[in-house]
C-alpha positions in Angstrom: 119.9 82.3 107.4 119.0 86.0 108.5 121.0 87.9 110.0 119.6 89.0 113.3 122.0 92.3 114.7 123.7 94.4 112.5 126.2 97.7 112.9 125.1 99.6 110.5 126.9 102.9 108.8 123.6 105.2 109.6 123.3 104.6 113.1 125.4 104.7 116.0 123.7 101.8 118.4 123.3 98.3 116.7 120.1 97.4 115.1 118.2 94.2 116.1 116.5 92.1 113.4 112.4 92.4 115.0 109.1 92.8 114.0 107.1 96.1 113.5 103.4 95.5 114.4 103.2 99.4 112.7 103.7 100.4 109.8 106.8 102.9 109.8 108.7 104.8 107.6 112.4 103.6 106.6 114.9 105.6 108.0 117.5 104.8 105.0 114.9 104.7 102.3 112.1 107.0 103.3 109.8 104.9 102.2 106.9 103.1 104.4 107.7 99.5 105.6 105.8 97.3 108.0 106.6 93.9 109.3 110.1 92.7 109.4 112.8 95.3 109.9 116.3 96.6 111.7 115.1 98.5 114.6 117.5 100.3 117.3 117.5 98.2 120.6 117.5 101.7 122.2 114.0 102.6 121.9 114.4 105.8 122.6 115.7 105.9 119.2 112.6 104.8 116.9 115.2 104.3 114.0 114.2 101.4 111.6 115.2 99.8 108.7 114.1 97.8 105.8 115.1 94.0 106.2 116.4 94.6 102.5 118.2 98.4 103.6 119.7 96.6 106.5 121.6 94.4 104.6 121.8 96.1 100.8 124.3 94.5 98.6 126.8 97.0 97.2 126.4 95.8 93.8 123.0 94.0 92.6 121.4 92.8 89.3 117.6 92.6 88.2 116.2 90.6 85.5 114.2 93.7 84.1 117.7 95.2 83.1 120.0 92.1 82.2 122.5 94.4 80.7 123.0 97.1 84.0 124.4 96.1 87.8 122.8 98.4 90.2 125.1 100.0 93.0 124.0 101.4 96.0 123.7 104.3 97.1 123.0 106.4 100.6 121.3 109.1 99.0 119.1 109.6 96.7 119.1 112.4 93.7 116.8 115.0 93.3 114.6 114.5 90.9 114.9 111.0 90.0 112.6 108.6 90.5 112.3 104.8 91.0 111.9 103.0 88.0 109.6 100.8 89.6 107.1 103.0 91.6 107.2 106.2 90.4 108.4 107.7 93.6 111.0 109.8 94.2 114.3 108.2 95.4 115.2 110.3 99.0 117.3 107.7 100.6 119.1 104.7 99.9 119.1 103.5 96.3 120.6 101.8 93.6 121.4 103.2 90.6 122.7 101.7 86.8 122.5 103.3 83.8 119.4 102.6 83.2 117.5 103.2 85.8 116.9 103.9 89.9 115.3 101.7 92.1 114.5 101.6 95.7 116.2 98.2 98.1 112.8 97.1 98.6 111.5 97.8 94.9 114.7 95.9 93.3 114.3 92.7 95.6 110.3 92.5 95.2 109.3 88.7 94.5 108.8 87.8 90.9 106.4 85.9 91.8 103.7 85.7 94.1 101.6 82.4 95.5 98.4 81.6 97.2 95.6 79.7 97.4 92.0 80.6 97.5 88.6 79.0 98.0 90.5 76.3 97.4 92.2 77.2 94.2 95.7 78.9 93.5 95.9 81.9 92.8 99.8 83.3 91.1 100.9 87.2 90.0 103.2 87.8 88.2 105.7 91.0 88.6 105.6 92.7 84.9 107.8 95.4 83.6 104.7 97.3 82.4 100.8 96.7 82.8 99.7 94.9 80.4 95.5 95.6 81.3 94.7 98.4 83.6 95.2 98.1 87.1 92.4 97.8 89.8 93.5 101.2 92.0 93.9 103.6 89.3 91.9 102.3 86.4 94.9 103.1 83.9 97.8 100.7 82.3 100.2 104.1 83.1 100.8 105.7 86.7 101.1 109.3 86.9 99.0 110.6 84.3 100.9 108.3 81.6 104.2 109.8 82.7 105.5 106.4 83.4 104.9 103.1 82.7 105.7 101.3 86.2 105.9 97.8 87.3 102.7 95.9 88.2 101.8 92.7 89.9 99.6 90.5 87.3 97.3 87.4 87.8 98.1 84.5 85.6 94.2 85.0 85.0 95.1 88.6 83.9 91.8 89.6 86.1 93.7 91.2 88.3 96.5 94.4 87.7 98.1 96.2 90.5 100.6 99.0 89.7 103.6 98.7 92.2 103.3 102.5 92.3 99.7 103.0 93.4 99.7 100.0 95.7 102.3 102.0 97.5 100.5 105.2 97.8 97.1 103.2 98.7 99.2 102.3 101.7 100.3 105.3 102.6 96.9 106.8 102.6 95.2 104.2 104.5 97.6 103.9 107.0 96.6 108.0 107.6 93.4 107.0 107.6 93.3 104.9 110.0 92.5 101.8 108.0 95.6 99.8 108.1 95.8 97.3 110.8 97.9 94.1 111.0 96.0 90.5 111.3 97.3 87.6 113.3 98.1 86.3 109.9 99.9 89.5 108.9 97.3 90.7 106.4 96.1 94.2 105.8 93.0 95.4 107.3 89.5 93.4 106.5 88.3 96.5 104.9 91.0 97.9 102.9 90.5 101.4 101.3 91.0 101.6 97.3 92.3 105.3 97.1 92.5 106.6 93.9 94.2 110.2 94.1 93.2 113.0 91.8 95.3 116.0 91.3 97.7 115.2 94.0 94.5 114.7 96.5 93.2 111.6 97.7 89.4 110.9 96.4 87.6 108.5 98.6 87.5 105.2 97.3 85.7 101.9 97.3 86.4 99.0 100.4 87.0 95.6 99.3 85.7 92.8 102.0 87.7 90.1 103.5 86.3 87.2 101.6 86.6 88.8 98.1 89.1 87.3 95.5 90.0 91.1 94.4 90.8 91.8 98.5 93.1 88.6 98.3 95.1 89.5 95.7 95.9 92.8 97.1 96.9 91.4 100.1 99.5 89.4 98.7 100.8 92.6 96.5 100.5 94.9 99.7 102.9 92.3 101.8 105.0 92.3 99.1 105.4 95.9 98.8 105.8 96.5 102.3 108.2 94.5 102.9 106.7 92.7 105.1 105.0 89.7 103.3 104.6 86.1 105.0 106.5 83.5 103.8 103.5 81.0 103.3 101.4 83.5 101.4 104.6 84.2 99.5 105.5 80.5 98.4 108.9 81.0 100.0 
């Protein structure tokens, strides 16, 4: 059962378990979130929170590292990045020995369902890319620097780098591009956005009806935080 208010240590009104029909940045994490969230019932405010920052464990496990536990952390450390996207950690983290990790990259769905055309489509959340992935053309993020997590199809046709799906996200939502569905999708024509020496190059759209599009749905959701359950298999 969710938990619908919270008190929570980083703010002094209580925060009410809603829905963001924009995207916003996380006010514990830094990070962009959209969807479901803890948002301040004073809107004067505009503080939110990740679902998963709102009500972060102060110890938790992932399968990737079965011989760390993960504490949390309100800040992050400068220059450390997430294990997982390749981002710097500037808010609320966890931290092992192994590794850092954003809330909302440590509790990402191993697994993500759906159906298309009327056949299923599955991805699987891998340690490392094991083909290159569809944004950045490359099995590494950052210029080989790091490895990085990455959504795969059980087809292996299609690759999606935790990392770049959350900068794509970022860029489009600048641009204008992002825009929620009734379903809770992404936006019909969603902007691939490959970046090239720390600037955005213009990239290629993907239409609605396209298996490629679909699958990045699911992966956006996921990412953001603020997937639907159906899509999700939950």
């Amino acid at each position: 059962m969710k938990i619908t208010e919270i008190d929570h240590f980083s703010h002094r009104h209580k925060l009410e378990l809603s829905y963001s029909e924009t995207p916003f940045q996380c006010d514990g994490c830094k990070e962009l979130g959209f969807g479901s969230c803890y948002q301040c019932n004073n809107k004067k405010c505009n503080f939110h929170l990740h679902e998963n920052c709102g009500v972060a464990k102060p110890i938790a496990t992932h399968s990737f590292f079965k011989n760390s536990s993960f504490k949390f952390k309100k800040k992050g450390k400068r220059g450390k990045t997430c294990k997982a996207c390749g981002k710097d950690v500037q808010g609320f983290m966890y931290k092992s020995k192994e590794a850092y990790l954003h809330p909302c990259c440590l509790t990402l769905p191993s697994t993500l369902n759906g159906n298309f055309n009327g056949g299923s489509l599955r991805l699987n959340l891998e340690v490392k890319a094991s083909t290159k992935c569809l944004i950045c053309q490359n099995k590494e993020i950052y210029k080989g620097k790091l490895k990085g997590w990455a959504y795969i199809s059980s087809c292996g046709k299609h690759c999606y780098h935790v990392g770049c799906v959350n900068n794509m996200n970022i860029e489009n939502w600048k641009m204008g591009y992002f825009n929620q569905s009734q379903s809770g999708g992404v936006a019909k024509e969603l902007v691939f956005i490959k970046e090239e020496n720390g600037e955005s190059s213009n990239g290629r759209k993907e239409n609605e009806g396209s298996p490629v599009k679909y699958a990045l749905d699911l992966v956006v959701q996921a990412v953001l935080g603020g997937a639907v359950a159906s899509l999700l298999g939950i």
